[in-house]
C-alpha positions in Angstrom: -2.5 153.3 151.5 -5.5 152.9 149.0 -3.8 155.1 146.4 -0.6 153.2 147.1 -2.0 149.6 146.4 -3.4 151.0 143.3 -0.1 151.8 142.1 0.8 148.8 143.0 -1.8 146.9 141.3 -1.5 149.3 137.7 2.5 148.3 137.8 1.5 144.3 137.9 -0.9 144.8 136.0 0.6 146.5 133.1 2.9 144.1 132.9 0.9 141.1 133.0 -0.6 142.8 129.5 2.4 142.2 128.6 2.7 138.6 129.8 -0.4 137.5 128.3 0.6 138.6 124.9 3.7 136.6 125.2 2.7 133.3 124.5 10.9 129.8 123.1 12.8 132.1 121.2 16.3 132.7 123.0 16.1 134.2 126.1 18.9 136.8 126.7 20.5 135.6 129.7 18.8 134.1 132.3 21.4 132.5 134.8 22.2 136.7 134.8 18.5 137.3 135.8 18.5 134.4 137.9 21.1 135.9 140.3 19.1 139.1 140.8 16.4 137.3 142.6 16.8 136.5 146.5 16.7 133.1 147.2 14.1 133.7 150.3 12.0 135.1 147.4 8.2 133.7 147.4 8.1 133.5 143.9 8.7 135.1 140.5 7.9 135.9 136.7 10.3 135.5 134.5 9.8 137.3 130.3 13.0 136.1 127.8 12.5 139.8 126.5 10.5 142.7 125.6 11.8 141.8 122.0 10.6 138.4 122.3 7.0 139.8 123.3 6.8 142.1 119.9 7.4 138.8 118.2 4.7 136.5 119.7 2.3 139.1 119.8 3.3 139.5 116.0 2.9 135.5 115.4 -0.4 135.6 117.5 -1.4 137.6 115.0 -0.7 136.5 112.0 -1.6 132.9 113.1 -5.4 133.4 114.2 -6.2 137.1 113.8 -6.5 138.3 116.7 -5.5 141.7 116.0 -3.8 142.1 119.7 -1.5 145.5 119.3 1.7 144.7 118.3 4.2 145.4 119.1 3.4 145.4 122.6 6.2 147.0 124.2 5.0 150.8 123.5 2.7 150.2 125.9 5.3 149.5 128.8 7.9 151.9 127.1 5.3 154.6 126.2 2.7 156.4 128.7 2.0 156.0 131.4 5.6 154.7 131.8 7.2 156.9 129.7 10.3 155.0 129.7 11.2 155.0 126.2 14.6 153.7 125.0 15.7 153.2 128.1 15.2 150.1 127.8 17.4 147.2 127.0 14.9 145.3 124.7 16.9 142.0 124.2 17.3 140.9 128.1 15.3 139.8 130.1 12.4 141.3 132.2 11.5 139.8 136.0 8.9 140.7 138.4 9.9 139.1 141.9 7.4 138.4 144.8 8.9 138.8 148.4 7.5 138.4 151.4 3.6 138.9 151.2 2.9 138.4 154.8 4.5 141.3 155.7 4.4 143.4 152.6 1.0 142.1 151.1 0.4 143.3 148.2 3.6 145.9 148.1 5.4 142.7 148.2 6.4 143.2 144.1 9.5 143.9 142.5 10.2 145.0 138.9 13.7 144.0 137.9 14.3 146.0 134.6 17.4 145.8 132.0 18.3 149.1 131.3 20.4 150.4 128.8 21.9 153.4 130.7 20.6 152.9 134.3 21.0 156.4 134.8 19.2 157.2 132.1 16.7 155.2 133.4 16.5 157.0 136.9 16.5 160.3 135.2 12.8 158.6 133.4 11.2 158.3 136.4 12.9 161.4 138.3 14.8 160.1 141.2 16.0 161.8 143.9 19.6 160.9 145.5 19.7 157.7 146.7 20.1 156.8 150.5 21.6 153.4 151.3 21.6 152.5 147.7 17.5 152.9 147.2 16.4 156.3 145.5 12.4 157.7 145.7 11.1 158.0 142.5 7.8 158.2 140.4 6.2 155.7 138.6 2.7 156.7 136.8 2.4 159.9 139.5 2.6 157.7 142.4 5.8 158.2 145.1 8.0 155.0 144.3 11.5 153.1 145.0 14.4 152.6 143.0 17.8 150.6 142.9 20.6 149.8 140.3 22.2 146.5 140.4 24.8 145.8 137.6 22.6 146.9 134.4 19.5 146.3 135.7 16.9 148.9 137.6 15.3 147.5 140.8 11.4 149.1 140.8 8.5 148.8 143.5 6.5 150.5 145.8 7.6 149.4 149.2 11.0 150.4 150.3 12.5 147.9 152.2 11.1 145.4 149.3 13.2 147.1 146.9 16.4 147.3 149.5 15.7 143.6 150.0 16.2 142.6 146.1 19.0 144.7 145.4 21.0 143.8 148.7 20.5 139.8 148.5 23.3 137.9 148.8 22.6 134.6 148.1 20.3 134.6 144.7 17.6 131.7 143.7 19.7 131.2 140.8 22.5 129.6 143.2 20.5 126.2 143.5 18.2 126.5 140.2 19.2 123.1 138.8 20.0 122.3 135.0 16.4 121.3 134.2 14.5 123.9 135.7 17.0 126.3 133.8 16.6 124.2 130.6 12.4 125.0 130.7 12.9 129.0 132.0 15.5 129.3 128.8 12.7 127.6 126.2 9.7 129.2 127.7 8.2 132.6 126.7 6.3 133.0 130.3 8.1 130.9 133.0 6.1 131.6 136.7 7.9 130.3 139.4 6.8 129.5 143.0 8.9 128.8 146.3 6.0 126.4 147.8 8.4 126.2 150.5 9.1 129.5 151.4 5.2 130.5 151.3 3.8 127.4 152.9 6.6 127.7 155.7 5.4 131.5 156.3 1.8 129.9 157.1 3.0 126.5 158.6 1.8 127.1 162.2 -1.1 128.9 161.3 -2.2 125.4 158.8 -1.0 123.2 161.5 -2.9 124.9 164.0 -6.0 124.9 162.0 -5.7 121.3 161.1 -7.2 119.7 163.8 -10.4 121.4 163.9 -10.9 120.3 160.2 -10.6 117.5 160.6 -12.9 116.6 162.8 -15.3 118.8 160.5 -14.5 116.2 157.9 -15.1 112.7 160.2 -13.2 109.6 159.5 -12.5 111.3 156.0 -10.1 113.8 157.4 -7.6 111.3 158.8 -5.5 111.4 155.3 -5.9 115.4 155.7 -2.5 115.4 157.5 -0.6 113.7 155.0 -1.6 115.4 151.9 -0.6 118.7 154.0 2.4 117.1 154.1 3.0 116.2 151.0 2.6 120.1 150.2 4.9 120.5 152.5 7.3 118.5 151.0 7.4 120.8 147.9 10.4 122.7 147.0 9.0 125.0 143.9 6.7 124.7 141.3 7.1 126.2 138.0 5.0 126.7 135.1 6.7 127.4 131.6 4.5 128.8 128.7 5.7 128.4 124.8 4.0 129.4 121.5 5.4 129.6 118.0 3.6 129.8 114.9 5.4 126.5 113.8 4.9 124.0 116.7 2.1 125.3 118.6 1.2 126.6 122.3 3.0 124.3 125.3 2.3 124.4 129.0 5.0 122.5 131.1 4.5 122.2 134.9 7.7 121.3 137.0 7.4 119.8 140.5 10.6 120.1 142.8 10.5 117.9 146.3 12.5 118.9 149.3 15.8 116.7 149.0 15.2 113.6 150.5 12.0 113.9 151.4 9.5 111.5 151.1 8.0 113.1 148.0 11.5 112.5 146.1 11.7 108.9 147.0 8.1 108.1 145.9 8.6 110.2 142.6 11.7 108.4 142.4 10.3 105.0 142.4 8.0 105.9 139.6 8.7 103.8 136.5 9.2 104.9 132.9 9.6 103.5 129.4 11.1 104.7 126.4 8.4 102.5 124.1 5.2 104.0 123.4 2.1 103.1 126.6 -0.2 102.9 124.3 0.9 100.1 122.1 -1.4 97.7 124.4 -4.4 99.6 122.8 -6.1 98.7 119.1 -5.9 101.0 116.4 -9.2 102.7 116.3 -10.8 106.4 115.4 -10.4 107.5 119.1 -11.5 110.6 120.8 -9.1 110.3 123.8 -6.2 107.6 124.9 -3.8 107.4 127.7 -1.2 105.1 128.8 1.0 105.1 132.3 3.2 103.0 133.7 2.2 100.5 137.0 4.0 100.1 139.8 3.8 100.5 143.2 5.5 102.5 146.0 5.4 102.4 150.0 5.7 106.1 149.9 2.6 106.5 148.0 0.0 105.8 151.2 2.3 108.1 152.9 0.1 110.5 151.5 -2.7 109.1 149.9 -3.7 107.0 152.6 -3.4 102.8 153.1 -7.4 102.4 152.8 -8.9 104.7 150.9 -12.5 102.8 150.6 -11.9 101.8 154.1 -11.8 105.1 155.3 -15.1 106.2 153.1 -16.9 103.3 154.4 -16.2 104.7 158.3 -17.5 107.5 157.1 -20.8 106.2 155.8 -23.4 104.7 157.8 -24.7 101.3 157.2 -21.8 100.1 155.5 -19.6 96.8 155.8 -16.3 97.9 156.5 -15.2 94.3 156.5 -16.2 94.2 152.7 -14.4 97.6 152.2 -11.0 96.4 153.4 -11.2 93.3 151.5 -11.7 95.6 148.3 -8.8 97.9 149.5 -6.3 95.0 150.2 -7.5 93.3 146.1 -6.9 97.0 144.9 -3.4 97.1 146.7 -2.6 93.5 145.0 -3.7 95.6 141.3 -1.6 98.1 141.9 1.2 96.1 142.3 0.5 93.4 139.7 0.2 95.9 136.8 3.8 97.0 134.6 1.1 99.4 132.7 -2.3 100.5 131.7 -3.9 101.9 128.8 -7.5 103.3 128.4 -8.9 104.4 125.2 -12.7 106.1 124.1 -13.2 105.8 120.3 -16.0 106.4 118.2 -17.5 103.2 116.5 -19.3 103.2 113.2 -23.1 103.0 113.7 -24.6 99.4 114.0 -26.4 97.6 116.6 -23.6 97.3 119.0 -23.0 100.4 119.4 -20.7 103.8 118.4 -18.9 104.4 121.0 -16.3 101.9 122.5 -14.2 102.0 125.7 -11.3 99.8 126.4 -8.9 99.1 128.9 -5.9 96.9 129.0 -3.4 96.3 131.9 -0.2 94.7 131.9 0.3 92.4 134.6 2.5 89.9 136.3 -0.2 87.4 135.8 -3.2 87.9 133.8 -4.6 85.5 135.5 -4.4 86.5 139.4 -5.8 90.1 138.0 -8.7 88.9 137.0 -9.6 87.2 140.1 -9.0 89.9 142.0 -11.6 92.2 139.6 -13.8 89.7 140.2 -13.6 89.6 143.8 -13.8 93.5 144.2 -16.8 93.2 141.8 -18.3 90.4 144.2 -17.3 92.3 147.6 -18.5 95.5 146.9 -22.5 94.5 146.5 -21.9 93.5 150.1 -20.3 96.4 150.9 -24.1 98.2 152.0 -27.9 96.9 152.8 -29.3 100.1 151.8 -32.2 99.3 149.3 -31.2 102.1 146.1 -28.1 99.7 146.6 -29.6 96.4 146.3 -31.4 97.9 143.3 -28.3 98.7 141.1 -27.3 95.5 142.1 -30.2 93.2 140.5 -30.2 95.5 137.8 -26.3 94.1 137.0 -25.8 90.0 135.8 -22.8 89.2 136.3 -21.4 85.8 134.4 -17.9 84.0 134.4 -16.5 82.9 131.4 -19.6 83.2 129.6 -18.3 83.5 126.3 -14.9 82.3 124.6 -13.5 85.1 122.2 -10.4 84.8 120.2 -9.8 81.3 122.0 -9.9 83.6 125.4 -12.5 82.8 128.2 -14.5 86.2 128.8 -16.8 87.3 131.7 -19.8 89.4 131.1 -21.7 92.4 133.0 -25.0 93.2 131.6 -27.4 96.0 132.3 -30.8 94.2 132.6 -32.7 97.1 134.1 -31.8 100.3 132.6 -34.4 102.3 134.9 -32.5 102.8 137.8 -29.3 104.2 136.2 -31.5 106.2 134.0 -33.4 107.4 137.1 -29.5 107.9 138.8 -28.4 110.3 136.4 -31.5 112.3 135.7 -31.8 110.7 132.4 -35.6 110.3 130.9 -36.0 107.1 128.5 -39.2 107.0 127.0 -38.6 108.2 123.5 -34.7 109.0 124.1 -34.3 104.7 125.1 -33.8 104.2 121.4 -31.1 106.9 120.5 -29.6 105.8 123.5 -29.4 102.2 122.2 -28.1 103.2 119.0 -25.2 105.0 120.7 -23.8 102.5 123.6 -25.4 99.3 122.1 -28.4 97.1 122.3 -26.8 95.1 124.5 -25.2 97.5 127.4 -23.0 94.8 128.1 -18.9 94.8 129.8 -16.7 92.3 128.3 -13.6 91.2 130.2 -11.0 88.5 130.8 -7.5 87.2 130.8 -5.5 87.2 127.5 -2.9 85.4 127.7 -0.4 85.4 130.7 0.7 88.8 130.9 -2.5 91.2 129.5 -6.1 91.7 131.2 -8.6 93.3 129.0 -12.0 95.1 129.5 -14.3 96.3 126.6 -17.6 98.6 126.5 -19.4 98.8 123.0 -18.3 97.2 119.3 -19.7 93.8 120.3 -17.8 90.5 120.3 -15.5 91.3 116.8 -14.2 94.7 118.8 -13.4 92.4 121.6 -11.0 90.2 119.4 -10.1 92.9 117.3 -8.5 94.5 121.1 -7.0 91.3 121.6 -5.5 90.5 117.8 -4.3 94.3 118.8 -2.6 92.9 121.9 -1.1 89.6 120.8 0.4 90.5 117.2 2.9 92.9 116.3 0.8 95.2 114.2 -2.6 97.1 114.4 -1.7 99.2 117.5 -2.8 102.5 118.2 0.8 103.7 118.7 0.8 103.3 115.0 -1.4 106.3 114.4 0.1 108.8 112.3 -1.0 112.0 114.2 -0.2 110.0 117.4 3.2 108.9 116.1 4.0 112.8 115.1 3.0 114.0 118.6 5.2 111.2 120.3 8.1 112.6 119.0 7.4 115.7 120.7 7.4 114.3 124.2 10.2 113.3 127.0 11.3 109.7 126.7 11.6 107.8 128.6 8.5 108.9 130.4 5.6 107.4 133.0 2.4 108.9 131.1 1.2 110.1 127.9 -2.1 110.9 126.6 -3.6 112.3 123.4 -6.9 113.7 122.6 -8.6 113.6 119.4 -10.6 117.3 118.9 -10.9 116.5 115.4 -12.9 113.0 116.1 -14.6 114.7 119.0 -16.4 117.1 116.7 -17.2 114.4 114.4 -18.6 112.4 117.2 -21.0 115.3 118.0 -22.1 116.2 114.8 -23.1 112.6 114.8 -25.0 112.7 117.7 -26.5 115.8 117.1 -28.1 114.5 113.8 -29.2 110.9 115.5 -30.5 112.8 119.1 -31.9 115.9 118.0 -32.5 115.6 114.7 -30.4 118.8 113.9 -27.4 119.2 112.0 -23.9 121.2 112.2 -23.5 123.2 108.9 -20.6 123.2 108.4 -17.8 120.5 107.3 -15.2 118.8 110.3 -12.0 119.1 108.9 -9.8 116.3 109.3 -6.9 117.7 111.5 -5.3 114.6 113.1 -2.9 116.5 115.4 -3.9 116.0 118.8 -3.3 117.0 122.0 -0.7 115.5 124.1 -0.1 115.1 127.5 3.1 113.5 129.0 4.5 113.0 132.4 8.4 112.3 133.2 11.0 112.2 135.8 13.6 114.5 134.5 16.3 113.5 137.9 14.8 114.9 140.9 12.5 116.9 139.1 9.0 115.7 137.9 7.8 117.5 134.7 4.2 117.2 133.6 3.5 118.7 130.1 0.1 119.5 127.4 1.1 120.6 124.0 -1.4 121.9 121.6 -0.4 121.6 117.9 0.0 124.8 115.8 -2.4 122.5 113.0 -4.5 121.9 115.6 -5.1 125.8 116.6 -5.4 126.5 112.9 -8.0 123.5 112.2 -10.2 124.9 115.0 -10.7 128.2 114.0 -11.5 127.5 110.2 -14.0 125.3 111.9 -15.2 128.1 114.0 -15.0 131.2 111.4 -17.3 128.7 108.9 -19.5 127.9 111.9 -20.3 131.8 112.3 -20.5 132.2 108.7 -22.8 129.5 108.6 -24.8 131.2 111.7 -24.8 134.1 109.9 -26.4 132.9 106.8 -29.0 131.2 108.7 -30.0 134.4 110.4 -30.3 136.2 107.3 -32.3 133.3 105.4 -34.7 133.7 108.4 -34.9 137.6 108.4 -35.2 137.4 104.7 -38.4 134.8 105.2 -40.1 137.3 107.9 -39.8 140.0 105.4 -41.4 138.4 103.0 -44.1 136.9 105.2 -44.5 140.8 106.5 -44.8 141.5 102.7 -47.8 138.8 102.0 -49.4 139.8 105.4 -49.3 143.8 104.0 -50.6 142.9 100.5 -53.7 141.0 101.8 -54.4 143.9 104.6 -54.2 145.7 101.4 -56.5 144.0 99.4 -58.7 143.7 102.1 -59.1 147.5 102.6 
């Protein structure tokens, strides 16, 4: 049996080599593939081709050195295979997952295109086959085989193999045109039947349920509910893309049950075909994200109606009177807000500060939002007696409308006792109080208030001119952060309409702690940042019942990082030498005096 889950293992794992090298170039027929694998199936693995793997292997290479072997289908068509050109290298390549509960891990299923599928068998030296399923050897080890149209069926179990081949209805029969459309772009698609795996284990999670949730207390009563929301799950799939032209791409695809409760709350989600982030001002940023409000009944289906209410049960000595008030304001947010936008950038140095945070909401009224920020800021110092408690609190002033900005009425929080917080997050002051000034301000003060009817706005860092500048940003028509150029690029990249999109800035980040490196310790990055401006992006979207979630990382972004790192080890380098050199010499000196000594 040992020997046995070993082959099965080596068989996987060879192939997922080969996965990992593949990082969309046509994919030979996939509906074709599609119909090969059982629709009871667990799961699957999906490869375009092994031609396309030569190819990104080859880009991989050529891109950022790697110097991975490629091609890389020798090493599936040569030993310990030995399957050599019996193998149709423009269609597509599937591994298949069946049943683990019974099969564990001989649940596997190789679905190769062969050229000549006799040929094939003849590679691997099968014997007659009985019921359509011939024994066979794969790397030494007794194995199973089965033709189906041009394909060979490969694995070590033998009803697994009997189970593929013999299907009658096929996954492909309900695959839908979207999850096809991101199998046919992706180099790696990995495929999971939530609902076929979770139902094997259903009783045995349901069973188990109860007695953790007591373990958890008043905390476990939303357990249920997020089980079901898993549940609720059809498939999830995960799509991989690389080309040496756009980049690497992840995209993750969530399918609900039909008419589930899942479906209708991802249903209800809102999108918009006009950039989220248009609320936020154009600064240097490190990191931005916009989403669209809303809210949905179906959401405390499995999130739970009173989160902090729940939490306070679960503490002791807290007012769970105060934590329901906070939970029924948060509920009023939720559905006051048509969008939300938060933003980190890094500010030039001055005395207020160099980093900045901001956060704008659209609302149905501005000013209803802001009471209720105020009255979850009020409640929740009343929310607990305990003493640490009452010392964050005094350390906090709170004043309304203690400025007027831009013509706008603003509210202030200030830190008037750094100590605690300091103390809170392990942070020593002392000499470190004035680099910490210099980074987040002199003031440590949180600027918010209404601006006009419709937009609520909250500041950290920059000082009153940021402030206005964020709400100049918010009234006029120009000086947006949708206006960014790298931003602008990556945009065009995403799904529209869509409920979320975020981009972070690794070219600002690096900046940033270069910066910091020189002003906190005094010590200094050798090397140049280059200025990449191609972020990251991240996207969310309801593409009809499915919900696709998606990161794509630039191809100038992958470039800009490693000339950054090369010259940083270059720069390492040369340091190391410049010290050996300096020992030598100092060994030198120390030599010559013993010598003159003697």
């Amino acid at each position: 049996m040992i020997r046995r889950n070993i082959a099965s293992l080596s068989l996987l794992g060879a192939f997922c080599m080969t996965l990992l090298s593949a990082l969309p170039v046509h994919a030979a027929g996939p509906k074709e593939m599609l119909k090969l694998v059982p629709e009871d199936a667990w799961g699957f693995v999906f490869l375009p081709s092994l031609e396309v793997v030569d190819q990104k292997a080859s880009q991989l290479n050529d891109l950022l050195k790697l110097q991975l072997p490629a091609p890389v289908s020798p090493m599936v068509l040569g030993p310990p295979f030995n399957w050599g050109d019996s193998v149709d290298m423009k269609s597509p390549i599937c591994i298949v997952v069946t049943d683990v509960q019974k099969a564990g891990m001989e649940a596997f299923a190789l679905i190769i295109p062969a050229k000549d599928p006799k040929a094939f068998l003849e590679r691997v030296n099968a014997q007659e086959p009985q019921e359509g399923v011939c024994k066979c050897m794969v790397m030494g080890m007794p194995s199973f085989a089965a033709v189906k149209d041009k394909f060979v069926i490969l694995g070590q179990n033998q009803n697994v193999v009997s189970r593929v081949s013999k299907a009658k209805k096929s996954i492909g029969d309900g695959f839908g045109d979207t999850r096809l459309s991101a199998l046919a772009k992706s180099d790696i698609f990995i495929s999971i039947s939530v609902r076929t795996a979770l139902a094997a284990y259903k009783d045995m999670i349901m069973g188990m349920l109860p007695m953790i949730q007591g373990a958890a207390g008043p905390a476990g009563a939303d357990l249920k509910q997020t089980v079901e929301m898993f549940m609720q799950m059809s498939a999830l799939d995960f799509g991989f893309t690389f080309n040496n032209k756009e980049g690497f791409s992840v995209r993750m695809l969530l399918t609900p049950k039909e008419d589930s409760d899942l479906e209708k709350l991802m249903k209800d989600g809102k999108e918009s075909s006009d950039s989220l982030l248009s609320i936020l001002p154009g600064e240097k940023y490190l990191f931005a994200a916009g989403w669209t409000g809303g809210y949905s009944e179906y959401s405390e289906k499995f999130g739970g109606r009173d989160p902090i209410t729940q939490a306070a049960k679960n503490t002791e000595g807290t007012n769970e009177k105060a934590a329901k008030a906070i939970d029924e304001e948060v509920r009023k947010l939720k559905k006051a807000a048509t969008r939300l936008a938060v933003s980190a950038s890094a500010l030039p140095a001055g005395k207020s500060g160099m980093l900045g945070l901001t956060f704008v909401a659209e609302t149905q009224d501005s000013g209803e939002f802001l009471k209720s920020l105020r009255k979850i800021y009020e409640t929740y110092w009343s929310i607990s007696d305990d003493e640490d408690f009452e010392t964050y609190k005094d350390a906090l002033a709170h004043a309304k409308d203690a400025e007027t900005i831009g013509g706008y009425k603003v509210d202030t929080i200030t830190v008037v006792k750094m100590e605690p917080f300091a103390e809170l997050f392990g942070f020593e002051l002392g000499e470190n109080a004035d680099s910490l000034r210099a980074v987040l301000g002199k003031d440590f003060m949180v600027r918010f208030g209404a601006v006009g009817d419709k937009h609520f706005v909250l500041s950290f860092g920059g000082g009153k001119e940021r402030y206005e500048k964020i709400c100049k940003s918010i009234t006029s028509s120009g000086g947006s952060l949708s206006e960014d150029k790298g931003i602008g690029k990556m945009a065009g990249r995403l799904p529209s309409p869509r409920s979320f999109e975020a981009y972070v800035a690794v070219d600002n980040i690096l900046q940033m702690f270069k910066t910091l490196a020189k002003l906190v310790e005094d010590e200094d990055i050798p090397v140049e940042i280059p200025k990449i401006d191609a972020p990251m992006a991240f996207s969310a979207a309801q593409l009809g019942s499915v919900m696709q979630a998606e990161m794509i990382v630039p191809v100038k972004l992958i470039t800009g990082v490693k000339v950054f790192i090369d010259e940083l080890e270059k720069a390492e380098m040369r340091a190391f030498d410049e010290e050996e050199d300096e020992e030598d010499e100092e060994d030198d000196i120390e030599m010559a005096e013993d010598e003159e000594e003697e």
